[in-house]
C-alpha positions as CSV (number, residue, x, y, z in Angstrom):
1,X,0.0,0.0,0.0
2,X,1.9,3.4,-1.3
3,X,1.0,6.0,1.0
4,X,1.7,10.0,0.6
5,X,2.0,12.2,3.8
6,X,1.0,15.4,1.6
7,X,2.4,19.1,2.4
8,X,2.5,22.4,1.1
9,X,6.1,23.5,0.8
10,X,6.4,25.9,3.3
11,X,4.1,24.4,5.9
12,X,6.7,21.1,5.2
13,X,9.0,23.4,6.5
14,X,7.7,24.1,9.7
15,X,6.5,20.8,10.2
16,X,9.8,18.4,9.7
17,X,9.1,16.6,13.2
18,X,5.8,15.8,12.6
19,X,6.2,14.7,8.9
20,X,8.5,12.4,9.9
21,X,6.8,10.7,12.3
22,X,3.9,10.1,10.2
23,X,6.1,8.4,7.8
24,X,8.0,6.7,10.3
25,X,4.7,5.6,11.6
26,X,3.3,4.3,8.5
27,X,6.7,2.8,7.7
28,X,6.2,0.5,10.7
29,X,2.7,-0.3,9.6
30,X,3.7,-2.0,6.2
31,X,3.2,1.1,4.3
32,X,5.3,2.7,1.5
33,X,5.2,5.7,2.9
34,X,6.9,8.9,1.5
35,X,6.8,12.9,2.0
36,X,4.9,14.5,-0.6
37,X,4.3,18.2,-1.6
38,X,2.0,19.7,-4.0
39,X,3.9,21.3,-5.7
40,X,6.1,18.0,-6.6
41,X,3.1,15.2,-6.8
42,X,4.2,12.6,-8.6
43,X,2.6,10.8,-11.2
44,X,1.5,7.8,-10.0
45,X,-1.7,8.6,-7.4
46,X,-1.0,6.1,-4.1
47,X,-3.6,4.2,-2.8
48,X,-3.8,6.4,0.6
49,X,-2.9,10.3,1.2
50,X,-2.7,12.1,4.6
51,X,-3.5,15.1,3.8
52,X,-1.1,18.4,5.1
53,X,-2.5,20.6,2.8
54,X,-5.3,23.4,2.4
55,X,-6.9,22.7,-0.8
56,X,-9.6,21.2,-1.2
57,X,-9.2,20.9,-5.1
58,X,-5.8,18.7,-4.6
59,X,-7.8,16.5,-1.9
60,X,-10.7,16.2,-4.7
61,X,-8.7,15.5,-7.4
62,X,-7.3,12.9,-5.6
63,X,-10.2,11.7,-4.6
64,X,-11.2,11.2,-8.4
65,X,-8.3,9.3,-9.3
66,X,-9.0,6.6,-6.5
67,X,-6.9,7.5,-3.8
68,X,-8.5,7.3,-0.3
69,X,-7.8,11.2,1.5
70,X,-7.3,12.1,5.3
71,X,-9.2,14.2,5.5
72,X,-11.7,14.0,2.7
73,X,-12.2,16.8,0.6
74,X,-15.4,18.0,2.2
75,X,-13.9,18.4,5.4
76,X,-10.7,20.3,3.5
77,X,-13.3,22.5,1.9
78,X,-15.5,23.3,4.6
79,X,-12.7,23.8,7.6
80,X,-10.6,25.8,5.6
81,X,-13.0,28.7,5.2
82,X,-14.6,29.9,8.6
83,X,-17.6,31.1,6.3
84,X,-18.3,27.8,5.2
85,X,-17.8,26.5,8.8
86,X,-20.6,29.0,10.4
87,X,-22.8,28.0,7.2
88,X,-23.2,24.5,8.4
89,X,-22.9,25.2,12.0
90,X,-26.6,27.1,11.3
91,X,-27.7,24.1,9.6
92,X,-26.6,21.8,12.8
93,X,-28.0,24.6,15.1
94,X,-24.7,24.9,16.4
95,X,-24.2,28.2,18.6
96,X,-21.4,30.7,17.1
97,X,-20.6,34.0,17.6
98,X,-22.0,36.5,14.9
99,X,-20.4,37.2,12.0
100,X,-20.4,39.1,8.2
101,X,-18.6,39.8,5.4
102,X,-17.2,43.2,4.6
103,X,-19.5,45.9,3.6
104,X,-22.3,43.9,5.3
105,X,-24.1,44.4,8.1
106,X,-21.9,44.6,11.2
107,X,-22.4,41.9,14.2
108,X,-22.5,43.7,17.5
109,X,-19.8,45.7,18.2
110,X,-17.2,47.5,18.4
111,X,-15.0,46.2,19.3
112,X,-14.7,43.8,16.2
113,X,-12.3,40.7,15.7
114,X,-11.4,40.9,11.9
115,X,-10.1,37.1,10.7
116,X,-9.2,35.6,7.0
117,X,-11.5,32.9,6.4
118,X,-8.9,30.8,5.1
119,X,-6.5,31.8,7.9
120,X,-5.3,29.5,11.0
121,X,-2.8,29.6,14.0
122,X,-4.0,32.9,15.0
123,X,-1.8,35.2,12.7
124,X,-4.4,36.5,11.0
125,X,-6.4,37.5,13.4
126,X,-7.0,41.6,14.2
127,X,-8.8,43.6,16.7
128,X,-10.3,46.7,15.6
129,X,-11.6,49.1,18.1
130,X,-13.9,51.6,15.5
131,X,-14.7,51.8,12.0
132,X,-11.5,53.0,11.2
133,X,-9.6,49.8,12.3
134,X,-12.1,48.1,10.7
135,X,-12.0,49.6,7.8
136,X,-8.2,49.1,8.0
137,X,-7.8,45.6,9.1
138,X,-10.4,44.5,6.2
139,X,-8.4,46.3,3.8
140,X,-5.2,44.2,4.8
141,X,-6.7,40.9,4.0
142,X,-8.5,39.5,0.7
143,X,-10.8,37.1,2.5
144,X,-11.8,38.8,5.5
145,X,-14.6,38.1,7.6
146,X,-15.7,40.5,10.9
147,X,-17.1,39.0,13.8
148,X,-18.3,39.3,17.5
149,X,-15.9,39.4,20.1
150,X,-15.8,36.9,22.4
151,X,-17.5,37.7,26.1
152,X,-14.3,35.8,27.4
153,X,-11.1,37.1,25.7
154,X,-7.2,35.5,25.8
155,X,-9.3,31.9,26.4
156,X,-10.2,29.2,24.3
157,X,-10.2,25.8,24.2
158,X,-9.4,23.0,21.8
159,X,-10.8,19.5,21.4
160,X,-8.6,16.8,19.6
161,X,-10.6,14.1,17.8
162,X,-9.5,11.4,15.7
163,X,-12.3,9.5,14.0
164,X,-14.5,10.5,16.5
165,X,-13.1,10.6,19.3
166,X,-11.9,13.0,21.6
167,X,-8.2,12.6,22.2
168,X,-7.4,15.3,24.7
169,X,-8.9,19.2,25.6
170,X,-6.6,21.9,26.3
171,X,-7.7,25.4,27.5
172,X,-5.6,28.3,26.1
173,X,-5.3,31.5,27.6
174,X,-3.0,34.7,27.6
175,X,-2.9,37.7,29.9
176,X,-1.6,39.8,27.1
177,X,-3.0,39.0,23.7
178,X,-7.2,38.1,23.4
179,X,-5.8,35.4,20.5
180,X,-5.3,32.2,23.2
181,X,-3.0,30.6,20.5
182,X,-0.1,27.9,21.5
183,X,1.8,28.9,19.0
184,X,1.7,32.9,20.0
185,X,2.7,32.1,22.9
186,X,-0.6,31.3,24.9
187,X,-0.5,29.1,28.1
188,X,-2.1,25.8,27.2
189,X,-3.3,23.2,30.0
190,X,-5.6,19.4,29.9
191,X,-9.1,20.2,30.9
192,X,-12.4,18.0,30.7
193,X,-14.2,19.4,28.3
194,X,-18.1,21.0,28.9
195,X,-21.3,18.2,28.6
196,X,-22.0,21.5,25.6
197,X,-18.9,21.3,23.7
198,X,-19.1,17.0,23.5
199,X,-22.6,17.7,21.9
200,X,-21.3,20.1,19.3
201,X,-18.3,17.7,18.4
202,X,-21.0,14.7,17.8
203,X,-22.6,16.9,15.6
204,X,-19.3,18.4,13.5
205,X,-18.7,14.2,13.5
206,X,-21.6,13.2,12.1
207,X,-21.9,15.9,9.4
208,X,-18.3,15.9,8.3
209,X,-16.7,12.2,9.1
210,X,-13.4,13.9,9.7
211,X,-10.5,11.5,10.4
212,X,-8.5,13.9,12.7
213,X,-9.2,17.6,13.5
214,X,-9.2,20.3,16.4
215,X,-12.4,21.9,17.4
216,X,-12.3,25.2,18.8
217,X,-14.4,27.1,21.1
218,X,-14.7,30.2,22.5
219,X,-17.2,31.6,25.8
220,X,-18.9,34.0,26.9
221,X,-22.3,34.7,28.9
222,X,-22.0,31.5,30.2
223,X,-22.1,29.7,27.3
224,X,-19.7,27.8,24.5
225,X,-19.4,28.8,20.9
226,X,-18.0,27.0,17.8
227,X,-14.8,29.0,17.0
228,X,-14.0,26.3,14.0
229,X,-12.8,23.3,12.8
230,X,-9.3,23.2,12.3
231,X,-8.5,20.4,9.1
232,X,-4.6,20.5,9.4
233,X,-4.8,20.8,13.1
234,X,-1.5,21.2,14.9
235,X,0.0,19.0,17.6
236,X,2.8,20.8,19.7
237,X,0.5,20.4,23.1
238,X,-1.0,16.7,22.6
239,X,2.8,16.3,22.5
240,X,3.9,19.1,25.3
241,X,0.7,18.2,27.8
242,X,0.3,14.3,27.0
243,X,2.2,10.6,26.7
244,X,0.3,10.2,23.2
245,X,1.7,10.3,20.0
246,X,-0.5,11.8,17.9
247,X,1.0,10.9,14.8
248,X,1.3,7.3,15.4
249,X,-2.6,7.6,16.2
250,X,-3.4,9.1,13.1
251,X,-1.4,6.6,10.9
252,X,-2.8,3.4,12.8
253,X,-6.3,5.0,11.9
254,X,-5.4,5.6,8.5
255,X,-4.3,2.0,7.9
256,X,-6.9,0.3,9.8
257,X,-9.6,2.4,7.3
258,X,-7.5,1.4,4.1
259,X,-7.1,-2.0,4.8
260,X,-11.0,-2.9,5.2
């Protein structure tokens, strides 16, 4: 079984540790595993593809040419734009804070948090305290998307599921930054997560049949909101906070679904 463990280039990059394990992983699974990115496919399509990557076109085509995709291209497609994530949260009936496009109307505010719909690990992600910010902050970024802020800012929390189920929570917070993100230098600690936020995950599982992703929520007024549904979700604190090894996780999942 030819397996590729699919990147973007500079996402490869940053993610040399983790790449590795996976084909390690695989490698010990009976897998011909290599460390593939998009813009070096080659032309034979394997039988499996972990998918790295952000485009949901690659995942599709893939798709077409018989290769089986973690994750699918519907979960690439709809997790990789926050719009598309708050469109099917509606038709779950899934709580999120309110949001609109540019030129809209506005969701309550100001403040305003102004994100790129395609964006992830925090670093686009601006605060904008009047119009003018906003005006600003939308004018820096080609797919923005204004929203709510948060009643609870500098905390969020993050649920890790592979095929369904949770892995592990961890609660994110910073004192100096409302983004709660690891990777900007957020504190990060194991938590159970709220009977609300196991209900919301059963139903982003059963619309989506994700393989392994990170769900995201944010609170305020004592309640939980989707934040979204991270595809290529990062794994620094299952590492940092647990024993597990994610990747060997993911790639024992992956073969036990290819090999039935």
């Amino acid at each position: 079984m030819r397996c590729w463990i699919l990147y973007e280039r500079d996402d490869l990059s940053k993610n040399g540790f983790f790449a590795g394990r996976l084909r390690a992983c695989g490698e010990s699974l009976g897998m011909e595993t290599s460390v593939v990115t998009t813009d070096a496919m080659p032309d034979m399509t394997p039988d499996v593809v972990v998918s790295r990557q952000r485009d949901w076109g690659v995942s599709r085509s893939l798709e077409s040419e018989g290769a089986l995709v973690f994750n699918g291209s519907e979960v690439c497609r709809v997790c990789n734009d926050k719009l598309e994530t708050y469109r099917m949260a509606d038709s779950l009936g899934v709580p999120h804070l309110e949001c609109s496009l540019p030129g809209e109307g506005l969701p309550p505010g100001p403040p305003w948090v102004v994100k790129s719909r395609s964006g992830h690990g925090g670093g686009q992600v601006r605060m904008a305290h009047d119009s003018e910010e906003l005006a600003t902050a939308c004018a820096g970024m080609d797919d923005a998307l204004v929203q709510e802020v948060a009643g609870v800012l500098g905390r969020d929390m993050r649920a890790y599921v592979l095929d369904g189920r949770i892995l592990a929570c961890v609660m994110r917070s910073s004192d100096t930054d409302f983004r709660a993100n690891f990777s900007l230098g957020g504190r990060a600690e194991l938590c159970d997560p709220p009977e609300e936020c196991v209900g919301i995950i059963e139903e982003v599982v059963e619309r989506l049949a994700p393989t392994f992703v990170g769900v995201d929520f944010t609170f305020g007024d004592g309640r939980v909101y989707l934040n979204e549904v991270e595809d290529v979700v990062g794994t620094r604190m299952l590492y940092s906070l647990t024993d597990l090894d994610p990747a060997r996780l993911l790639m024992e999942c992956v073969h036990s679904k290819s090999s039935l």
